[in-house]
GUKOLDO-823329 format. One record per residue (C-alpha): x, z, y; residue number from 1. Coordinates in pm, 1 decimal, decimal comma, always signed. Example, Ala and Ser with C-alpha at 12.3 -4.5 7.8 and 13.67 -1.06 7.14 Angstrom:
residues 2
<<+1230,0 +780,0 -450,0> 1>
<<+1367,0 +714,0 -106,0> 2>
//
This chain:
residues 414
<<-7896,8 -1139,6 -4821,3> 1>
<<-7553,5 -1154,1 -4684,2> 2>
<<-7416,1 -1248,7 -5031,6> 3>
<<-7650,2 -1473,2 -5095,9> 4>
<<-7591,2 -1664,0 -4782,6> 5>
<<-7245,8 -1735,1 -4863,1> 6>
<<-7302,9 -1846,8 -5204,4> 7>
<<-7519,5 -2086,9 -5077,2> 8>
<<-7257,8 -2219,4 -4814,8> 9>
<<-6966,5 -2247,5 -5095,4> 10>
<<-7280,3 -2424,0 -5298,1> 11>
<<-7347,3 -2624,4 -5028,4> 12>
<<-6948,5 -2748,5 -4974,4> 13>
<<-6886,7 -2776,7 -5322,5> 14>
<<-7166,0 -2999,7 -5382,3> 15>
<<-7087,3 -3222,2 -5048,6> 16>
<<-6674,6 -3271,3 -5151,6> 17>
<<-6799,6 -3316,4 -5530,5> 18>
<<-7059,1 -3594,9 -5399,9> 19>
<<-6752,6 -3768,1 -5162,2> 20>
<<-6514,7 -3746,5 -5448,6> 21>
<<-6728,9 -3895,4 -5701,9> 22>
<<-6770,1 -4204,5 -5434,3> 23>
<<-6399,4 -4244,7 -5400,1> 24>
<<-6335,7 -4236,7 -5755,8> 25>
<<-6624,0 -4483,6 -5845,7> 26>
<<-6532,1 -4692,9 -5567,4> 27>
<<-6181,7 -4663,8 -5664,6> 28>
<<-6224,9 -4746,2 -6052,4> 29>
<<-6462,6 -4984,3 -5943,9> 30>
<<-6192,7 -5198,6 -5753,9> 31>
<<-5942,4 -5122,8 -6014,8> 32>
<<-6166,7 -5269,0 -6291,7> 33>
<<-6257,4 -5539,3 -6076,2> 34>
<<-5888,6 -5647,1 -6014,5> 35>
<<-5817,7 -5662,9 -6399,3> 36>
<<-6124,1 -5856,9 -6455,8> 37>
<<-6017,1 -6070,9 -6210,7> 38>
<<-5656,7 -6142,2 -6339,9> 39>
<<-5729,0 -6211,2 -6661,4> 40>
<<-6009,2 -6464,5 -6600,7> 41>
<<-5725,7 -6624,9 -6377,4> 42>
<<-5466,6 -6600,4 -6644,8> 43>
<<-5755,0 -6757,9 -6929,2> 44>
<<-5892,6 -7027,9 -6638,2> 45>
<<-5504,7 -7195,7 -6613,1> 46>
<<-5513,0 -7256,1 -6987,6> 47>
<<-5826,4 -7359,9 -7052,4> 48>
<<-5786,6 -7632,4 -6766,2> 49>
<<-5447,5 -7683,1 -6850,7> 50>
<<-5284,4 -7529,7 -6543,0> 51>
<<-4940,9 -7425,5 -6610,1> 52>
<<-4838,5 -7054,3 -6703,0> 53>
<<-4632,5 -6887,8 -6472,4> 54>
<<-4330,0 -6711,7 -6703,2> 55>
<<-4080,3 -6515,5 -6574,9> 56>
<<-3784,5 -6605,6 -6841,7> 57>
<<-3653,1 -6181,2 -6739,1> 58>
<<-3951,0 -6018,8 -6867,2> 59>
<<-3899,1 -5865,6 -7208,8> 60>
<<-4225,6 -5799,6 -7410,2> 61>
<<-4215,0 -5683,9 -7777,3> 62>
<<-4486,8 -5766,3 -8017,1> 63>
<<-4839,3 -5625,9 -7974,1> 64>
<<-5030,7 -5568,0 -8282,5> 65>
<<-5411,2 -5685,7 -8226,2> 66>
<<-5672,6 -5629,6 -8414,6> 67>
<<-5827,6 -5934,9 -8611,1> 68>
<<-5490,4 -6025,4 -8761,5> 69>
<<-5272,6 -6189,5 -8514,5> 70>
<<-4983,2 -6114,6 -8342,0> 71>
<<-4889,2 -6189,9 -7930,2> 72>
<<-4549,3 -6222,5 -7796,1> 73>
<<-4677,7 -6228,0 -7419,9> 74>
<<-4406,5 -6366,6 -7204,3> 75>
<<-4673,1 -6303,3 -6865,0> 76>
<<-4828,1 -5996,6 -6689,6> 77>
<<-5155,8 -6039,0 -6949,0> 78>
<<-5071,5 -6182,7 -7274,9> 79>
<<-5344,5 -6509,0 -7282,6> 80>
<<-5393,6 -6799,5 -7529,0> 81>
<<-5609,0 -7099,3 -7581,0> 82>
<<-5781,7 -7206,3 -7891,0> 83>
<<-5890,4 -7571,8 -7905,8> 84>
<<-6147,5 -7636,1 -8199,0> 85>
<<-6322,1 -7975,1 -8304,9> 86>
<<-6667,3 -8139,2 -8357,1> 87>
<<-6729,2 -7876,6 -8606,6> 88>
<<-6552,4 -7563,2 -8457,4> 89>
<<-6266,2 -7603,0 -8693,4> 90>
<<-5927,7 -7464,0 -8510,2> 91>
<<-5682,8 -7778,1 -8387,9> 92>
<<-5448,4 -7601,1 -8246,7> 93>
<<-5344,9 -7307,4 -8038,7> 94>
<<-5188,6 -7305,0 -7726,5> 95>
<<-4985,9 -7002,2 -7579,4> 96>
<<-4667,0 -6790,4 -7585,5> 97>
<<-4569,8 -6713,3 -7993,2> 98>
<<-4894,5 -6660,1 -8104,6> 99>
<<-4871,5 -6608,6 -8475,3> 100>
<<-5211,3 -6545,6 -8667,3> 101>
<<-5189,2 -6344,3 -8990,3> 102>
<<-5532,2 -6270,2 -9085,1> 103>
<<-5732,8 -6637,0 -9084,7> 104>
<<-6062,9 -6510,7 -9205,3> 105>
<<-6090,6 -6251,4 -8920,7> 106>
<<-5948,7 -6455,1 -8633,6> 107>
<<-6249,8 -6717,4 -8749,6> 108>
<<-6478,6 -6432,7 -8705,5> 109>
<<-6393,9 -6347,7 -8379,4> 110>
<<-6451,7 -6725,9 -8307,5> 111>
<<-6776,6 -6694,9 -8411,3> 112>
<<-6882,3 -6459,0 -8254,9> 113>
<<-6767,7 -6617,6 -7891,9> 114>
<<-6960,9 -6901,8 -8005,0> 115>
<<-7239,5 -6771,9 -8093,1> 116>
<<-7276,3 -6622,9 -7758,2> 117>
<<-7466,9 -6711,4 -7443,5> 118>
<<-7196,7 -6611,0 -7192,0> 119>
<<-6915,5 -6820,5 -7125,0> 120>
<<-6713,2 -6485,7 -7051,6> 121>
<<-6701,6 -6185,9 -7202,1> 122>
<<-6534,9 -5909,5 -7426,9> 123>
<<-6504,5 -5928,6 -7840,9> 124>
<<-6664,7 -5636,0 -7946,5> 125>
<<-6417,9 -5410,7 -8129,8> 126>
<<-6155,4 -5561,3 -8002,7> 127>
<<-5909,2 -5547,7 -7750,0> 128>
<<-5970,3 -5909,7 -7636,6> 129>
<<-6166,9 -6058,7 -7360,9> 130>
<<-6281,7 -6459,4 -7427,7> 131>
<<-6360,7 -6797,1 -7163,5> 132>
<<-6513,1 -7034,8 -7297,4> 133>
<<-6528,1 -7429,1 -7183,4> 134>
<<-6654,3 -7712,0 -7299,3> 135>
<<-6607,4 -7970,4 -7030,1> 136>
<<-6375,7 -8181,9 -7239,4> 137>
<<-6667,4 -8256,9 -7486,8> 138>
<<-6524,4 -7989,5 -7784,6> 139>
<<-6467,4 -7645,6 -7727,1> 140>
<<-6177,6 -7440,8 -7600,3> 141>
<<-6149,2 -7043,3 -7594,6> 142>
<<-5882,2 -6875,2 -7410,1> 143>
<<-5844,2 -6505,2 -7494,9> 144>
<<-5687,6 -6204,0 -7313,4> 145>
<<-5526,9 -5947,0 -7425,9> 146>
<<-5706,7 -5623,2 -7264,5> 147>
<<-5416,8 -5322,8 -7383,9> 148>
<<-5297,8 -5341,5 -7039,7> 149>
<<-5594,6 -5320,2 -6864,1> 150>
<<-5775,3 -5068,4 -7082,5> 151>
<<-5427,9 -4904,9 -7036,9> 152>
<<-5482,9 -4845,6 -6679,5> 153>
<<-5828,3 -4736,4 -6669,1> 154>
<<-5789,4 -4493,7 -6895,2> 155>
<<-5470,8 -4333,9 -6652,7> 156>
<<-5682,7 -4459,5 -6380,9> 157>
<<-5968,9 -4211,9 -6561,5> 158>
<<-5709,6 -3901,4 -6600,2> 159>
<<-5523,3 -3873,3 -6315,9> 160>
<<-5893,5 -3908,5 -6126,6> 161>
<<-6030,1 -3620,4 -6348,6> 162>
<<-5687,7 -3421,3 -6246,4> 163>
<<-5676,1 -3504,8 -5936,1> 164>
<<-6088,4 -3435,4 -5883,4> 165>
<<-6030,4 -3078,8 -6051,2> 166>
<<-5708,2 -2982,1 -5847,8> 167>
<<-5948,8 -3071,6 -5538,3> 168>
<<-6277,5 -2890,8 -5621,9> 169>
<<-6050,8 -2578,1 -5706,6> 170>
<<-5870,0 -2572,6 -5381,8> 171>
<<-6151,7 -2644,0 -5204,9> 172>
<<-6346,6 -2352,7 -5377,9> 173>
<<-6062,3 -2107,6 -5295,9> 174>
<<-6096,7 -2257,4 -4948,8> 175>
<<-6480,5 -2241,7 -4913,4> 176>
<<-6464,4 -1926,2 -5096,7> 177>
<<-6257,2 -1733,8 -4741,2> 178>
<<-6442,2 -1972,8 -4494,4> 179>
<<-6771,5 -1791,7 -4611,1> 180>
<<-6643,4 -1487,9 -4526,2> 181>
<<-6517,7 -1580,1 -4244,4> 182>
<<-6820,0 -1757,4 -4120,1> 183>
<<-7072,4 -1517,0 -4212,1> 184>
<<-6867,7 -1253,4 -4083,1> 185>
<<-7079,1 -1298,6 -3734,3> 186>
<<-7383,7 -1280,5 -3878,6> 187>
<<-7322,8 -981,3 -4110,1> 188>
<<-7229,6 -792,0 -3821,4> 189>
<<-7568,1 -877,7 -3643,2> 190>
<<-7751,6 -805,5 -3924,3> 191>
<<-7591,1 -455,9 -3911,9> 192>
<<-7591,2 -422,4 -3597,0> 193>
<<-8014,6 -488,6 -3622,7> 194>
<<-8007,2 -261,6 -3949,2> 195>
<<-7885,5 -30,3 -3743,8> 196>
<<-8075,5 -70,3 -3428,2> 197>
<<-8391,4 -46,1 -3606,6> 198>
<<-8256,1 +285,9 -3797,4> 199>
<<-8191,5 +442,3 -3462,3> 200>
<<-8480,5 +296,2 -3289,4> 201>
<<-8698,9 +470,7 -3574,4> 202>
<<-8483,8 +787,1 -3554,4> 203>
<<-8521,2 +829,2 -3186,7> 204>
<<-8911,2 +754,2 -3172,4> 205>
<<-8919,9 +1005,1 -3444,5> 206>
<<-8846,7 +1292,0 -3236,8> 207>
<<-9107,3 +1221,8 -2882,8> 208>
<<-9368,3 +1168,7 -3202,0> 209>
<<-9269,4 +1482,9 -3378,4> 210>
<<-9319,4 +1731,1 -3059,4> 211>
<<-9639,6 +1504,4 -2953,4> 212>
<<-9781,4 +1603,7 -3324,5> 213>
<<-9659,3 +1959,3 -3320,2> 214>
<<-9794,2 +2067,3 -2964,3> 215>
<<-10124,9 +1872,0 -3056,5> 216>
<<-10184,1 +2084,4 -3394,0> 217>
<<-10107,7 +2381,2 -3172,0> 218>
<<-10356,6 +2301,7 -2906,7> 219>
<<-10594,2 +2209,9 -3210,2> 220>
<<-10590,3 +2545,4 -3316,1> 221>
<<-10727,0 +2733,2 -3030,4> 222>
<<-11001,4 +2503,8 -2914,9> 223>
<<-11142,2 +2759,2 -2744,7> 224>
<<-10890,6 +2794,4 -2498,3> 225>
<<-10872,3 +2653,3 -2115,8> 226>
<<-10721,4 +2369,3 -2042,9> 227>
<<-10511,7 +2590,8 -1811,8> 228>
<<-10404,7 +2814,1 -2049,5> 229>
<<-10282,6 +2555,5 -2240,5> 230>
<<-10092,5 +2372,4 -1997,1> 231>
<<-9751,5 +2442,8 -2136,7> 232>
<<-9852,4 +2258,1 -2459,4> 233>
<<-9979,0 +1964,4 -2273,5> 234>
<<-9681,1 +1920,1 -2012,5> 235>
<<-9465,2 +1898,2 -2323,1> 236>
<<-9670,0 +1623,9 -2456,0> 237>
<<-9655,9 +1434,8 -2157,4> 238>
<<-9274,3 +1490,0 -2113,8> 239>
<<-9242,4 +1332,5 -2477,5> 240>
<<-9493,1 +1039,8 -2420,1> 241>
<<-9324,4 +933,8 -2114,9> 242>
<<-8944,4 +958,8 -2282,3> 243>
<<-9140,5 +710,2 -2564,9> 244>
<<-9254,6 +508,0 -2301,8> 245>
<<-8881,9 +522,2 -2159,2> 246>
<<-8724,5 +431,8 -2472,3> 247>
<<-9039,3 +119,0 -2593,2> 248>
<<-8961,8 -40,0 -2276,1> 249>
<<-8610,2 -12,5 -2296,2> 250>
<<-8638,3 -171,1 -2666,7> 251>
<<-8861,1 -438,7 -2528,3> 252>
<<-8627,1 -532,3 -2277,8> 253>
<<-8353,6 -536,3 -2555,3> 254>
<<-8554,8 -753,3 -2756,3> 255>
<<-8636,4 -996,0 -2502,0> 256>
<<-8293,9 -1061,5 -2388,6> 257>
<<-8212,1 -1120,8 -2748,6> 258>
<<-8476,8 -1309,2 -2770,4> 259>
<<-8387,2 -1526,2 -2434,4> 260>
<<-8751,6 -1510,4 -2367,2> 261>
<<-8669,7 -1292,6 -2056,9> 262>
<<-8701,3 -1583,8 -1811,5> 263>
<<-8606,8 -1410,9 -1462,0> 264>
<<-8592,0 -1606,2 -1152,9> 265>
<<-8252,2 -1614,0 -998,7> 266>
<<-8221,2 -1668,2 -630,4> 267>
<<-7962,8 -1603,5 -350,4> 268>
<<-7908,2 -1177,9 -401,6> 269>
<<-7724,8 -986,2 -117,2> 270>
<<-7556,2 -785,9 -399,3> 271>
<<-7409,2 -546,6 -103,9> 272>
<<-7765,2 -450,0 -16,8> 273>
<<-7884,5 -413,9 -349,0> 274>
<<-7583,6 -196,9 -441,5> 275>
<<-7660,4 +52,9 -106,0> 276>
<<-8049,8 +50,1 -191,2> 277>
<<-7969,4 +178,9 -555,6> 278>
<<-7704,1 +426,3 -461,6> 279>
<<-7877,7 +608,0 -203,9> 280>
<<-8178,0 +753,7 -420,4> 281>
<<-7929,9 +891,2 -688,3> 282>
<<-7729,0 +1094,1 -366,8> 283>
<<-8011,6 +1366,8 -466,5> 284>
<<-7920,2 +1349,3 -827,3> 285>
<<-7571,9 +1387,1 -730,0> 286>
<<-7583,0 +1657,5 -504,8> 287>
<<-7760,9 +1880,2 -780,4> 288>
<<-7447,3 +1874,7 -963,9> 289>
<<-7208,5 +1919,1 -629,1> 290>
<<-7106,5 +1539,0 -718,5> 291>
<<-6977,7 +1344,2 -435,1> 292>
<<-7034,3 +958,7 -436,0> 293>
<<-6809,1 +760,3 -222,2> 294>
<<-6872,6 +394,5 -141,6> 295>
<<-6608,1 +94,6 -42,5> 296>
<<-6883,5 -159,6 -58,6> 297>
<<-6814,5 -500,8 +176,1> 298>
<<-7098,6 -617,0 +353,4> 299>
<<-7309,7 -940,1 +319,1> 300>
<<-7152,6 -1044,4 -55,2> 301>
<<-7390,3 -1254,2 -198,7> 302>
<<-7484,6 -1342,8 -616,9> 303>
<<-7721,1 -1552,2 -796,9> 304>
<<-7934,3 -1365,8 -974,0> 305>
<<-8289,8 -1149,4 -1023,5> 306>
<<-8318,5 -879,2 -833,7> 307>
<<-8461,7 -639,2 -955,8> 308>
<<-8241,8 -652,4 -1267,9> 309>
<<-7920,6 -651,4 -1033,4> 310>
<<-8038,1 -321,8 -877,9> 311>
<<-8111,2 -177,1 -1260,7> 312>
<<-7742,6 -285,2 -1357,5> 313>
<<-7632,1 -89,4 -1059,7> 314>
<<-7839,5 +223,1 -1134,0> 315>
<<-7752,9 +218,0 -1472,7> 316>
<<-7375,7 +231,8 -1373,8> 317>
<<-7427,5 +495,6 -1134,6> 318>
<<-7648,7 +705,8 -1318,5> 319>
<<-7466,7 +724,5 -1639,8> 320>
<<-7102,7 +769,6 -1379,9> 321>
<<-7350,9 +1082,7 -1269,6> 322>
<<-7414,7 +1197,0 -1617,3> 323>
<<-7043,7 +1213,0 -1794,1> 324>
<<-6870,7 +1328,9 -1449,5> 325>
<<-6733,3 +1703,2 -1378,6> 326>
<<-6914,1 +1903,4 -1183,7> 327>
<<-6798,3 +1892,4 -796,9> 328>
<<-6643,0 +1570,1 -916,7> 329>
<<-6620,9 +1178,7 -717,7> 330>
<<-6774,3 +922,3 -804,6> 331>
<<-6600,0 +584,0 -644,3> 332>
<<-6865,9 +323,8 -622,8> 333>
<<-6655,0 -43,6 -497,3> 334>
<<-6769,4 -414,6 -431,3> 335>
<<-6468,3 -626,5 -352,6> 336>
<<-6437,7 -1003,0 -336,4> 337>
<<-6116,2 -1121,8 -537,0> 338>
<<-5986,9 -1445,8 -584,7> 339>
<<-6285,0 -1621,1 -500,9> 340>
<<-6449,1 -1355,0 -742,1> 341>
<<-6698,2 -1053,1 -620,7> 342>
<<-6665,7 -758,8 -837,8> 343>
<<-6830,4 -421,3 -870,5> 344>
<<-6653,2 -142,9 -998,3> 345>
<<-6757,4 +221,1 -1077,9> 346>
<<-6520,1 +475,5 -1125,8> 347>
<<-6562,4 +890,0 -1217,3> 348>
<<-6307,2 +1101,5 -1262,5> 349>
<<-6473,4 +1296,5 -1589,9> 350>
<<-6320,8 +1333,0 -1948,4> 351>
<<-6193,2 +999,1 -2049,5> 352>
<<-6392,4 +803,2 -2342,4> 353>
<<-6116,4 +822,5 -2626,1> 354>
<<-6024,6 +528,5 -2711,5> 355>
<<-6158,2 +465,3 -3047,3> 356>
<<-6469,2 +484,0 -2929,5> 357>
<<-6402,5 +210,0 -2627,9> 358>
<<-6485,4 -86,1 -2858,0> 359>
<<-6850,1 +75,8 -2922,6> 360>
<<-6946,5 +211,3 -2579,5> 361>
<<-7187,6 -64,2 -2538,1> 362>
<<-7368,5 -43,8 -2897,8> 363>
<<-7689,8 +37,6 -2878,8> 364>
<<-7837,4 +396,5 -2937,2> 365>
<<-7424,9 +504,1 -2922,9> 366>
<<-7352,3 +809,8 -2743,0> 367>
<<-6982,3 +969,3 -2687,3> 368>
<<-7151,3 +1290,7 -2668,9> 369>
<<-7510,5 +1250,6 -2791,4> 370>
<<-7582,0 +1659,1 -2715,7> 371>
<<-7472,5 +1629,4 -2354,3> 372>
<<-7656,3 +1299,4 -2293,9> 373>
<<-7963,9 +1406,4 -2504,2> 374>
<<-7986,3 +1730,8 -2288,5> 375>
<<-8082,0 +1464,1 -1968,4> 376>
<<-8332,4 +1252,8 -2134,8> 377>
<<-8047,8 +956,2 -2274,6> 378>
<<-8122,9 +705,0 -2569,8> 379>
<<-7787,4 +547,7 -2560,9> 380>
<<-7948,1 +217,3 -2462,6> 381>
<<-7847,8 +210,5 -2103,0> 382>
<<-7523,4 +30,9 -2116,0> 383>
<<-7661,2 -193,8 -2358,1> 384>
<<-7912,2 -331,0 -2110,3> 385>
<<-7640,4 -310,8 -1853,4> 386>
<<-7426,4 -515,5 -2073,0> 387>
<<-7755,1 -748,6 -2161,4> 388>
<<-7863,7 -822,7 -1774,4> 389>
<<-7438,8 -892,2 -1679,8> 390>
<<-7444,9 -1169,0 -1964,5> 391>
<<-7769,1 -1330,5 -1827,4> 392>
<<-7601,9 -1314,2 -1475,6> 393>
<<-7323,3 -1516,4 -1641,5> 394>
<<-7077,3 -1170,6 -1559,7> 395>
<<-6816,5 -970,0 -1740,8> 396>
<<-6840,5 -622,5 -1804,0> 397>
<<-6561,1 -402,4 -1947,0> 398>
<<-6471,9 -56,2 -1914,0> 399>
<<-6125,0 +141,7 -1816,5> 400>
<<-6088,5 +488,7 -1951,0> 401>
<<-5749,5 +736,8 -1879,8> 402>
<<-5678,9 +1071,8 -1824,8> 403>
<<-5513,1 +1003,5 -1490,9> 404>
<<-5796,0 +753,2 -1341,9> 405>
<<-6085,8 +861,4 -1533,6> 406>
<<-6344,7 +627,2 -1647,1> 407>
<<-6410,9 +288,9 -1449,9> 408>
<<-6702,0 +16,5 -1526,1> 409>
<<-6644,7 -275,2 -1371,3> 410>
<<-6822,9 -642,0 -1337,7> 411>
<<-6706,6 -909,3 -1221,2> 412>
<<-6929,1 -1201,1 -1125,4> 413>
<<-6830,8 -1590,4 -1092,9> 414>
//
């Protein structure tokens, strides 16, 4: 899908620069053509009205074979001439610069043929000639052009369009080619990162549905039995339908935040409070494992926010602080105000997160030690939704990890 996507954006670029270019080079050839339409007709309109010929006396032309026989010695930009013929279209003379006609028969042809047509202006086919005609002095006069020059530049015109349109289409494909990967690089990763999520979310509902089935098939095989009897069976069952129910809500709240359909109301939050109300009930958890939790938390610090999902943030922190920290160890709960800032901070001195695995600490379903965390009922989704309910708060989170300080959360709200 991913590959597919980018050929359709380099499709979609090349297709938008080739429509451009092909407007600038029509519009361009266009003009061109126009402007050596235009000075010819001028050149043929000052000899058929007898205007004088401009002549620069220090251009030096050479002679121009043209087909139909006759031979121009321009002495202007466009070589031009005027042919005045009689009552009965017989040639009376010819006016222009050393005009010298050596095929009679074909240059009467070509006469003809401007005659014979309905447009007072126009091209001689198979020539390189274009004609005026004018008849306002009773007989008829045609001045010619010659068209080499002009046919001259349209063809260059032509080329160095062509050239120049192929130089840009390849550049810009070598361009487009590294802007799709670079653009669809965000989108690949999500589409991993869901790949992923949905590999693990499958994996990890696997095993709750795996014991649920096992201790059903053995309590289905002694249907005699009491219900007491068989309570071992059935408290395992429960244990593994409420760890699924842990882990669905967990992946709806996932999916709703991703979603932004999570529409919390945010009010005026005495984040102080909330911090004190969460800490307290996880003292118990803490003293099981001879953990002391020490608190530097100043009073009446107030966020916009929800809640309830503050006060999950917080126990999130604190609980997972709880679960990767020594035994008999501190854990350093801190809300500070700084520079204009408030920020919470949650520090325990366990074994540091290495540092290649820093960057990934708040994938989802990621564990630094899946067997510890596994052992006390973890997913790995925890500081994803801590990370989930900071960004709707409009927070940062980031994490600090050393041997000497141990391993510090902190977030720090505007």
């Amino acid at each position: 899908m991913i590959k597919k996507l980018r050929h359709k954006f380099i499709a979609v670029n090349m297709i938008f620069v080739s429509i451009i270019l092909l407007i600038i080079f029509i519009f361009s050839f266009s003009f061109t053509y126009t402007g050596q339409v235009h000075t010819a007709e001028r050149e043929m309109e000052r000899l058929l009205f007898n205007r004088e010929v401009q002549i620069n006396n220090r251009d030096i032309y050479s002679p121009d074979s043209i087909p139909g026989g006759f031979n121009i010695m321009p002495k202007t930009r466009i070589a031009v001439f005027c042919v005045k013929l009689d009552s009965k279209n017989n040639i009376t003379s010819i006016e222009g610069d050393d005009v010298t006609i050596s095929d009679e028969d074909a240059f009467k042809g070509i006469i003809e043929e401007c005659l014979s047509s309905d447009k007072n202006s126009g091209i001689v086919k198979g020539q390189n000639l274009r004609y005026m005609k004018d008849y306002s002095s009773g007989v008829a006069k045609i001045a010619f052009a010659d068209r080499t020059s002009e046919i001259e530049i349209m063809t260059n015109l032509v080329k160095t369009s062509v050239f120049i349109g192929l130089f840009t289409l390849s550049s810009f494909f070598a361009i487009s080619f590294f802007l799709a990967k670079w653009a669809v690089k965000p989108i690949k990763k999500s589409w991993e990162q869901q790949t992923q999520f949905v590999a693990d979310a499958s994996h990890e509902l696997k095993t709750p549905l795996t014991v649920i089935l096992a201790n059903t098939d053995i309590l289905a095989a002694h249907p005699k039995e009491t219900v007491e009897s068989q309570q071992k069976w059935i408290s395992y069952i429960k244990d593994e339908a409420l760890r699924m129910s842990q882990l669905v809500s967990d992946l709806l709240f996932l999916a709703k935040s991703d979603a932004k359909k999570e529409q919390s109301s945010q009010s005026d939050v005495v984040l102080s409070d909330v911090i004190w109300s969460s800490v307290l009930p996880l003292e118990a958890l803490a003293f099981e494992k001879e953990i002391e939790i020490k608190n530097n938390i100043k009073e009446g610090l107030v966020v916009k926010g929800d809640e309830g999902k503050l006060r999950q943030l917080v126990t999130i922190l604190v609980e997972n602080a709880i679960k990767y920290s020594d035994i008999k160890g501190i854990i350093n709960v801190t809300l500070l105000e700084q520079n204009g800032k408030i920020k919470l901070s949650v520090n325990n001195g366990g074994v540091p997160i290495p540092k290649q695995q820093i960057n990934r600490i708040f994938d989802r379903f990621y564990r630094v030690d899946s067997s510890r965390v596994r052992n006390e009922g973890g997913y790995g989704l925890g500081l994803s939704i801590a990370k989930s309910i900071a960004e709707e708060h409009k927070a940062k989170i980031h994490v600090e990890s050393s041997s000497d300080e141990g391993t510090t959360f902190s977030v720090v709200f505007k």
